[in-house]
PAZAPA-4460 file (N, C-alpha, C; in steps of 0.05 Angstrom, whole numbers, plus 32768, in hexadecimal, padded with zeros to 4 digits):
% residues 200
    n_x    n_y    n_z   ca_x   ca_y   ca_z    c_x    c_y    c_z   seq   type   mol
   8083   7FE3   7E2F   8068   7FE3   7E3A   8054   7FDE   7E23     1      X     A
   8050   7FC8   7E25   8033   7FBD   7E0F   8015   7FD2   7E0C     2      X     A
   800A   7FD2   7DFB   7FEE   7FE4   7DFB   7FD9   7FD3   7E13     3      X     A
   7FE4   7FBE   7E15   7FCE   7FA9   7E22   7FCB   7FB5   7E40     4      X     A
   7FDF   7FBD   7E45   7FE3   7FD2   7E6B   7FCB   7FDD   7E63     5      X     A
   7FC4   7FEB   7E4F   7FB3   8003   7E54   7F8E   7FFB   7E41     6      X     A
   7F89   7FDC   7E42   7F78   7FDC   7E3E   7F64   7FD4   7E59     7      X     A
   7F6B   7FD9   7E70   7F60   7FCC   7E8C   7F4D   7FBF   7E88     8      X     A
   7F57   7FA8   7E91   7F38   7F95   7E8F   7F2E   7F92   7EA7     9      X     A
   7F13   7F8E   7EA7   7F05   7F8C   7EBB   7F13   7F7D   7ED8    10      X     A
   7F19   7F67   7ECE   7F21   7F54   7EE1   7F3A   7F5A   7EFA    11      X     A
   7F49   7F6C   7EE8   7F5A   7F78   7EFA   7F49   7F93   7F01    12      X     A
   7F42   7F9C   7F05   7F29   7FB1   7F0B   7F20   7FA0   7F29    13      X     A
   7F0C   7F8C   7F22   7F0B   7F78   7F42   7F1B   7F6B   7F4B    14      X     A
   7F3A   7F6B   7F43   7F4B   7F5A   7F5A   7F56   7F75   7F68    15      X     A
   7F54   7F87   7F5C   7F5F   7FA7   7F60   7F52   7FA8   7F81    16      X     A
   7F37   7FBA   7F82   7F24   7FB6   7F92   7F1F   7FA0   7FA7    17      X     A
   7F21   7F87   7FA0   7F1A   7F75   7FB6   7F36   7F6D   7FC0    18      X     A
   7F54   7F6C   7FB3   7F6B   7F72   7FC4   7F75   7F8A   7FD6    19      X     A
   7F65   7F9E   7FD2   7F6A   7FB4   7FE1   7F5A   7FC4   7FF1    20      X     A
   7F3E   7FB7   7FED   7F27   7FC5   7FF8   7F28   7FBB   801D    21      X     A
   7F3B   7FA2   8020   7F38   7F9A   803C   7F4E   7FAC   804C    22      X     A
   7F59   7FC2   803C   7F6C   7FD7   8047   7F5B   7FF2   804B    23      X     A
   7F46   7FF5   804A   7F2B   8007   804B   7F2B   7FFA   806E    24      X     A
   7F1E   7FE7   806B   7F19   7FE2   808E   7F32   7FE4   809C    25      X     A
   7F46   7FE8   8096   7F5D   7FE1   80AE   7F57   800C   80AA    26      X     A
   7F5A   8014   809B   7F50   803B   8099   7F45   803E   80AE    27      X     A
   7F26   8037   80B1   7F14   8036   80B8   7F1A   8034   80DB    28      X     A
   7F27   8017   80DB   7F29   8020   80F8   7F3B   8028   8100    29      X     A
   7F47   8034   80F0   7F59   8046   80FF   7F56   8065   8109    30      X     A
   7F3D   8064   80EE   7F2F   8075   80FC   7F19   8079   8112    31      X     A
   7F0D   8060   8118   7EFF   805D   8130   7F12   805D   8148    32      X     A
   7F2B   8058   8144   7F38   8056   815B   7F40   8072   8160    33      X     A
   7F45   808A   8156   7F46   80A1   8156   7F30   80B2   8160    34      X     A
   7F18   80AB   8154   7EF9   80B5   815B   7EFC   80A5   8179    35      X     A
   7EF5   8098   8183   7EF6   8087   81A3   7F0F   8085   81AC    36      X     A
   7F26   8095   81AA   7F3A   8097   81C3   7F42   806E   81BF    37      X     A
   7F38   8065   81B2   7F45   8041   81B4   7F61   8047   81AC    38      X     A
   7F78   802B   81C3   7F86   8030   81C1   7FA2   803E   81BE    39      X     A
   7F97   8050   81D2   7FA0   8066   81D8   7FBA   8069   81DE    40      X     A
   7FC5   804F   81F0   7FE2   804C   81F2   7FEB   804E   81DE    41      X     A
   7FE8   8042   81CC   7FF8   804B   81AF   7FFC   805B   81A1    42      X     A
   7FEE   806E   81AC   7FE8   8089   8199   8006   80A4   819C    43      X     A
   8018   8095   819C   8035   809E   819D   8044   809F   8186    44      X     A
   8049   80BE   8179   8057   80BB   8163   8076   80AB   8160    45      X     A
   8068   809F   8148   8082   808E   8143   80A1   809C   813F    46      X     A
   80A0   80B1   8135   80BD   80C4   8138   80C3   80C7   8157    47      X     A
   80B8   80C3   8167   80BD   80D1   8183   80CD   80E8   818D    48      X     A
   80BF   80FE   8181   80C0   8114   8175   80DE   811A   816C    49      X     A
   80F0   8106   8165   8106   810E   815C   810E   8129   8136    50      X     A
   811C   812E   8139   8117   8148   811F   8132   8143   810C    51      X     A
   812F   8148   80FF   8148   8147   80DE   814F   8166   80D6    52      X     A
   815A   816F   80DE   815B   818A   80CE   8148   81A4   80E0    53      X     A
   813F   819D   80EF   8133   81B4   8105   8118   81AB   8100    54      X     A
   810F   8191   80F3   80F4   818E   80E5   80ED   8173   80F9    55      X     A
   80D8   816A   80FF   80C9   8155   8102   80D6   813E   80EF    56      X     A
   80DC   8120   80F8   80DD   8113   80E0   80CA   8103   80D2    57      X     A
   80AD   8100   80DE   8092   80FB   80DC   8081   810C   80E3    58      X     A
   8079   8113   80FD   8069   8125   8102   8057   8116   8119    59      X     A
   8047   8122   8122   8037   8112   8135   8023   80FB   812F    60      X     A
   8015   8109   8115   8002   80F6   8112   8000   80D5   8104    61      X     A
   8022   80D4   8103   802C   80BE   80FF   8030   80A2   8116    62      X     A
   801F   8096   811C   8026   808C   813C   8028   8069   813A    63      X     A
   8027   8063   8147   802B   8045   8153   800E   803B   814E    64      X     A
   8003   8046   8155   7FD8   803F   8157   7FDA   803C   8134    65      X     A
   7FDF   8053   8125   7FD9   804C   8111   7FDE   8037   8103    66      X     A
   7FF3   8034   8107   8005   8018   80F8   7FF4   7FFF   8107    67      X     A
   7FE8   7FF8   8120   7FE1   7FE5   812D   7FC4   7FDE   811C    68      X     A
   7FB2   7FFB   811A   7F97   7FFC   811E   7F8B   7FF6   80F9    69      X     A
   7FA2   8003   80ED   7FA1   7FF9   80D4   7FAD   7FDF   80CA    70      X     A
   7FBA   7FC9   80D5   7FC1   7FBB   80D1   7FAF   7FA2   80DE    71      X     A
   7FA8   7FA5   80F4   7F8E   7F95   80FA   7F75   7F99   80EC    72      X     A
   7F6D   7FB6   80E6   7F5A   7FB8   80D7   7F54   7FAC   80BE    73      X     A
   7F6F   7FAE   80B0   7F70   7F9C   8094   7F6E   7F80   8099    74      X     A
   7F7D   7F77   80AB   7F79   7F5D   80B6   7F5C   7F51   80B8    75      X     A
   7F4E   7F62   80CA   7F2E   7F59   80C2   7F23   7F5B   80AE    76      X     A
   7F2D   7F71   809B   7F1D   7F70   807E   7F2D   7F5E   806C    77      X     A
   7F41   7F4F   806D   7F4B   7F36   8060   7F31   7F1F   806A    78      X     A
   7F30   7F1F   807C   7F1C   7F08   808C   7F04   7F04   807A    79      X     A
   7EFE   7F22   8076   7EE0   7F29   8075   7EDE   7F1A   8060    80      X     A
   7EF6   7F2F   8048   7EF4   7F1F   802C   7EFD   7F05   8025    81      X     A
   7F0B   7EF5   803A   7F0B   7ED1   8031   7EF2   7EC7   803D    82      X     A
   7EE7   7ED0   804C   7ED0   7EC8   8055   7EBE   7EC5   8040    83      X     A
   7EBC   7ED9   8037   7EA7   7EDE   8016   7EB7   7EC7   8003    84      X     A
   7EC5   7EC6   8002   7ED0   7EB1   7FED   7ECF   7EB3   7FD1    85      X     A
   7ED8   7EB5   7FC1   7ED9   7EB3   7FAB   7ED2   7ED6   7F9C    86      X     A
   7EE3   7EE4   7FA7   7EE4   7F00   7FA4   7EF3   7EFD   7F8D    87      X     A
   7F06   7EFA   7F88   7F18   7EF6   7F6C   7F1B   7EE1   7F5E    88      X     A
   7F23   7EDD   7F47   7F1E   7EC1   7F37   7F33   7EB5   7F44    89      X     A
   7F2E   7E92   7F3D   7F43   7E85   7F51   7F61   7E84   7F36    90      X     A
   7F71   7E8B   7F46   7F8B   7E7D   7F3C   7F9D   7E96   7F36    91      X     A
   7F91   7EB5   7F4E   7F98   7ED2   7F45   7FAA   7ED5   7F5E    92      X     A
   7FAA   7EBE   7F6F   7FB9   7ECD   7F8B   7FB0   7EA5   7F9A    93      X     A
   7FC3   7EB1   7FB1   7FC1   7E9B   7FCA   7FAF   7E8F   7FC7    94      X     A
   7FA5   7E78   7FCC   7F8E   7E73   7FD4   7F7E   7E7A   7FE9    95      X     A
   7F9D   7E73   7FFF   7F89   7E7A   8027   7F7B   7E90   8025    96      X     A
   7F8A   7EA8   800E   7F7C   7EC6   8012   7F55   7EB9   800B    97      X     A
   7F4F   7EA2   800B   7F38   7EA8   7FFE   7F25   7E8E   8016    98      X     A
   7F39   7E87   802F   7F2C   7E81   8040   7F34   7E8B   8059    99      X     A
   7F20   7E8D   806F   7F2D   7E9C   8089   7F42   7E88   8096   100      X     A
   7F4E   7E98   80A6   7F6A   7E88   80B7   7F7C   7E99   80C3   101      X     A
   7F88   7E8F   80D3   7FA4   7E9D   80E2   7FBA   7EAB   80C8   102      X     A
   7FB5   7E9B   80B5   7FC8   7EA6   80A3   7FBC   7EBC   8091   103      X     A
   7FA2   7EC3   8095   7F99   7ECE   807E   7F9B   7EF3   8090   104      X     A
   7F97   7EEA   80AA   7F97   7F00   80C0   7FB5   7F11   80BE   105      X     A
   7FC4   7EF9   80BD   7FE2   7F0B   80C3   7FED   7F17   80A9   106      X     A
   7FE2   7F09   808F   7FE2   7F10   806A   7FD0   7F31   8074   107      X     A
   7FC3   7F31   807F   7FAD   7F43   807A   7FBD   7F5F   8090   108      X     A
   7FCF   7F56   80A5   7FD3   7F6A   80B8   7FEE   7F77   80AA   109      X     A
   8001   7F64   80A8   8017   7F6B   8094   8011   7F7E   807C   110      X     A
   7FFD   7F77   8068   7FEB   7F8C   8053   7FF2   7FAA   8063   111      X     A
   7FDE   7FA8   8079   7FD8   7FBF   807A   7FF7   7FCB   8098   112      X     A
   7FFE   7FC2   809E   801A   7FD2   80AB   8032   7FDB   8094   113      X     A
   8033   7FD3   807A   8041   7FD0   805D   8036   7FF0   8057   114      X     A
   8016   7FEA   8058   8017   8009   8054   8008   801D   805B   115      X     A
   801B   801B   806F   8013   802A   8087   8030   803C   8088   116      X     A
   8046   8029   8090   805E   802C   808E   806D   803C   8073   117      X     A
   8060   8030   805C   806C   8044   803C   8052   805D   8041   118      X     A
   803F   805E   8056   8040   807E   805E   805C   8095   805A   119      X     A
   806C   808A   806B   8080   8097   8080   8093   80A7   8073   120      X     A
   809C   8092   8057   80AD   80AC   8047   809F   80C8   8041   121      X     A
   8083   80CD   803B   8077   80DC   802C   8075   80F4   8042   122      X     A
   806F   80E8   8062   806E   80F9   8075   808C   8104   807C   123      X     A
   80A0   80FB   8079   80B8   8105   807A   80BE   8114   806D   124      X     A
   80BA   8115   8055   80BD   8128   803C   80AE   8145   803B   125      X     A
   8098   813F   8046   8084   8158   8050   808D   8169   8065   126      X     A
   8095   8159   8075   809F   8165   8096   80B8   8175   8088   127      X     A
   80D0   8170   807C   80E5   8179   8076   80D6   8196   805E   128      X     A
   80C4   818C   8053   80BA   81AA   8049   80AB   81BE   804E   129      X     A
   80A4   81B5   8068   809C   81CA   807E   807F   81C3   807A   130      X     A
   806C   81AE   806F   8058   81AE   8072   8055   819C   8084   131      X     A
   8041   81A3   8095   8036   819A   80A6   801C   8189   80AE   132      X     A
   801C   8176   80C1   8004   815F   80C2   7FEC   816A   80B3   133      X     A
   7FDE   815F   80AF   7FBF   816B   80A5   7FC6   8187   8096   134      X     A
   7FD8   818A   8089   7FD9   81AC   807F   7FD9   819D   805E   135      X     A
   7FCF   81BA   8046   7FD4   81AD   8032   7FEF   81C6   8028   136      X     A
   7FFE   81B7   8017   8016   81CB   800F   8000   81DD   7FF6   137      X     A
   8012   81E7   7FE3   7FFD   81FF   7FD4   800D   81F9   7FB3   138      X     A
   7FFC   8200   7FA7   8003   81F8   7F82   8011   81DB   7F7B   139      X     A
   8022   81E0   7F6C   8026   81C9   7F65   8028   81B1   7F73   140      X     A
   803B   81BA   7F7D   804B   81A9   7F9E   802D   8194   7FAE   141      X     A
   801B   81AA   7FAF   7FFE   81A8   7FC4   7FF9   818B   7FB0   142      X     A
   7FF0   8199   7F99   7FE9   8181   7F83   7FF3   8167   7F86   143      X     A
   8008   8167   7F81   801E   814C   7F81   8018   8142   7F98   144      X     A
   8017   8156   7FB8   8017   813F   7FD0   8001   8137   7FD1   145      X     A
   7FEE   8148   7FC8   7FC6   8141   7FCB   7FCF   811E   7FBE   146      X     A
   7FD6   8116   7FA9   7FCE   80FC   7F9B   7FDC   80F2   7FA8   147      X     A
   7FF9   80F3   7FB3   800A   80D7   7FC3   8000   80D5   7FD9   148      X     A
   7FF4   80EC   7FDF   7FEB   80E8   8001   7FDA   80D2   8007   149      X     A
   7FCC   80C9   7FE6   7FAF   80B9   7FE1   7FB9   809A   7FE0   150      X     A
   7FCA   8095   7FCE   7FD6   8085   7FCC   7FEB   8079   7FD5   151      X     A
   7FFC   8088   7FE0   801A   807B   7FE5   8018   8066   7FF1   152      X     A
   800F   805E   800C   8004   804B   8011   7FFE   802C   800C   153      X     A
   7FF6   8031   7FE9   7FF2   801C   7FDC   8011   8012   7FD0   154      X     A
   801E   8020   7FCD   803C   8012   7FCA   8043   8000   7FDA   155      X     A
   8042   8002   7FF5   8045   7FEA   8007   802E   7FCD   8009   156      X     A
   8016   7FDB   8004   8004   7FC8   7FFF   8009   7FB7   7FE6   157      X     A
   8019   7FC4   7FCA   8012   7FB4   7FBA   802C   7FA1   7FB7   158      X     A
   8044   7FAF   7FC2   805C   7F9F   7FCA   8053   7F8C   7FDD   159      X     A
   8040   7F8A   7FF3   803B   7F76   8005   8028   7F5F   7FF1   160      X     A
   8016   7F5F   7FE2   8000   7F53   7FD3   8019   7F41   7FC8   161      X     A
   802B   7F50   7FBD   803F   7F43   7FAD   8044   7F26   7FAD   162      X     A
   8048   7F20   7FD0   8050   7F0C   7FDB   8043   7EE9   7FCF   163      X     A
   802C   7EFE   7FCD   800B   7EDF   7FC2   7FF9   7EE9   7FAB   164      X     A
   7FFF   7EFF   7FAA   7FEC   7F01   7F8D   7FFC   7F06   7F78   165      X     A
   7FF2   7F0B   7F64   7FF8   7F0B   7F4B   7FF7   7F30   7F49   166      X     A
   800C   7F4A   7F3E   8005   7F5B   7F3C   800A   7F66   7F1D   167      X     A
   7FFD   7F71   7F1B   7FFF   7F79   7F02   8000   7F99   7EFC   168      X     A
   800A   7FA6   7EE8   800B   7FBF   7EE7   7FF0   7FCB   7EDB   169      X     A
   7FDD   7FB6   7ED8   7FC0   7FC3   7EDE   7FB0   7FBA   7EF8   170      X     A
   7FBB   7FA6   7F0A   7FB3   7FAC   7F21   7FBD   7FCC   7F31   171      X     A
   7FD8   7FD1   7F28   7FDC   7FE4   7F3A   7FD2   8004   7F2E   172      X     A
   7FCE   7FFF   7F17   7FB9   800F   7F06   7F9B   801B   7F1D   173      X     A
   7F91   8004   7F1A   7F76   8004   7F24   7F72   8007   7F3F   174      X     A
   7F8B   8000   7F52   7F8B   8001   7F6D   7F8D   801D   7F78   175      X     A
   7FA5   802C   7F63   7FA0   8041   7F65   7F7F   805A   7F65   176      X     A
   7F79   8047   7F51   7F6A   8063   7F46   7F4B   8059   7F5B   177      X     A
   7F47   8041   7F63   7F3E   803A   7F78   7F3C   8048   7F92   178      X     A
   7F56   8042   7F98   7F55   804A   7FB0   7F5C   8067   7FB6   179      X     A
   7F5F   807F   7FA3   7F59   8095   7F9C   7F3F   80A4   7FA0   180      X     A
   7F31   8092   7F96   7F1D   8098   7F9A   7F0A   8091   7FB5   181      X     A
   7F11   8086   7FBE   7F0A   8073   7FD1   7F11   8074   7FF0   182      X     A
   7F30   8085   7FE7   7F2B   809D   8004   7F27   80AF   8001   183      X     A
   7F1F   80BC   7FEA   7F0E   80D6   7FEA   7EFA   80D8   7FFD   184      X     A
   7EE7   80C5   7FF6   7ED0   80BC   8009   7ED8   80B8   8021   185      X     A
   7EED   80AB   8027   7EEC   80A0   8048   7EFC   80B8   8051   186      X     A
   7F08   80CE   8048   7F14   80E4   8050   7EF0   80FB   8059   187      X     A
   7EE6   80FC   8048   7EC2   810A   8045   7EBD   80FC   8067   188      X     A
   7EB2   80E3   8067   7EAA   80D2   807C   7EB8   80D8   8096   189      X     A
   7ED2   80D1   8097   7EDC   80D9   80B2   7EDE   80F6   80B7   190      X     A
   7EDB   8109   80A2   7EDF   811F   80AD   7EBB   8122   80BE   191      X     A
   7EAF   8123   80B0   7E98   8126   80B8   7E92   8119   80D1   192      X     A
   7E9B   80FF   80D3   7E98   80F4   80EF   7EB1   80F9   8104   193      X     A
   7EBE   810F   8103   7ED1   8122   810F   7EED   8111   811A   194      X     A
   7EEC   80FA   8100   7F06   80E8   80FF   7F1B   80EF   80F7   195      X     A
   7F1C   810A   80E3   7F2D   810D   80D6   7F2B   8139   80DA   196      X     A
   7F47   8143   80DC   7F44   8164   80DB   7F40   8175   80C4   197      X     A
   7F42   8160   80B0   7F42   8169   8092   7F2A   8158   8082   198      X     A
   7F14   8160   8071   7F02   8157   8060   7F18   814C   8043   199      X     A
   7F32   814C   803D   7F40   8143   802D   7F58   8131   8032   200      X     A
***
């Protein structure tokens, strides 16, 4: 590992953000779809309440809606951002990502079902340790799941980006610490707009 990983340059700083910020809107409505009952047929946990060990192997709040509502949602925020055009320098990823299209929709829905889905181990792992949906575990343990709970997510997203962009170990640097931050806020937001049972 070169010293150069750890001088982050800007530039991966904005491919960071404008590759992952269109995974914010697919959040988003998945949280609107939660706040308004949308969708509702879907709203069926994906374990179907099957158990491992006398435990849940997801839990409820793992469902079908989510995977749909976040995966369209990103889909529109791919749109948004080839629409804008010229969000990242040219010659860092795909091109189509940087005009709208059928292809940029299904690039953008795939994104966000990738990680949605590398959710699932992290909720499995919880369920088997007896913590529960919306609960936080306590000391260290609590610690450790508080930050994957933030990110894990982005492992599937940055494995999906893979496909057309260029990644780098300071994109996934910055995506992290990005998008860390970034559902802090949208965790504040939906709780307050009674989208979410937990302010964290």
């Amino acid at each position: 590992m070169s010293i150069e990983i750890w001088q982050f340059p800007l530039t991966e700083l904005e491919r960071a953000i404008s590759l992952t910020a269109p995974l914010l809107v697919g959040l988003a409505a998945h949280g609107l779809c939660m706040k308004f009952g949308l969708l509702s047929a879907l709203a069926m946990p994906i374990d179907a309440g099957r158990t491992f060990r006398g435990r849940r192997l997801l839990g409820k709040n793992k469902t079908y809606r989510g995977v749909i509502a976040v995966g369209a949602g990103t889909a529109v925020g791919f749109l948004l951002r080839a629409a804008l055009d010229g969000a990242t320098p040219p010659g860092t990823e795909a091109p189509w990502l940087h005009r709208p299209s059928v292809g940029t929709f299904i690039f953008g829905f795939f994104v966000g079902v990738a990680a949605m889905l590398f959710e699932l181990p992290n909720s499995f792992v919880k369920r088997q340790l007896d913590i529960q949906p919306g609960e936080q575990a306590h000391k260290v343990v609590g610690a450790v799941f508080y930050v994957v709970d933030q990110i894990d997510m982005l492992v599937g997203v940055c494995l999906a980006l893979a496909f057309t962009a260029r990644i780098s170990l300071q994109f996934v640097f910055w995506s992290a610490v990005f998008f860390f931050v970034a559902h802090q806020v949208i965790a504040v937001i939906g709780y307050a707009l009674g989208m979410r049972a937990v302010w964290r």
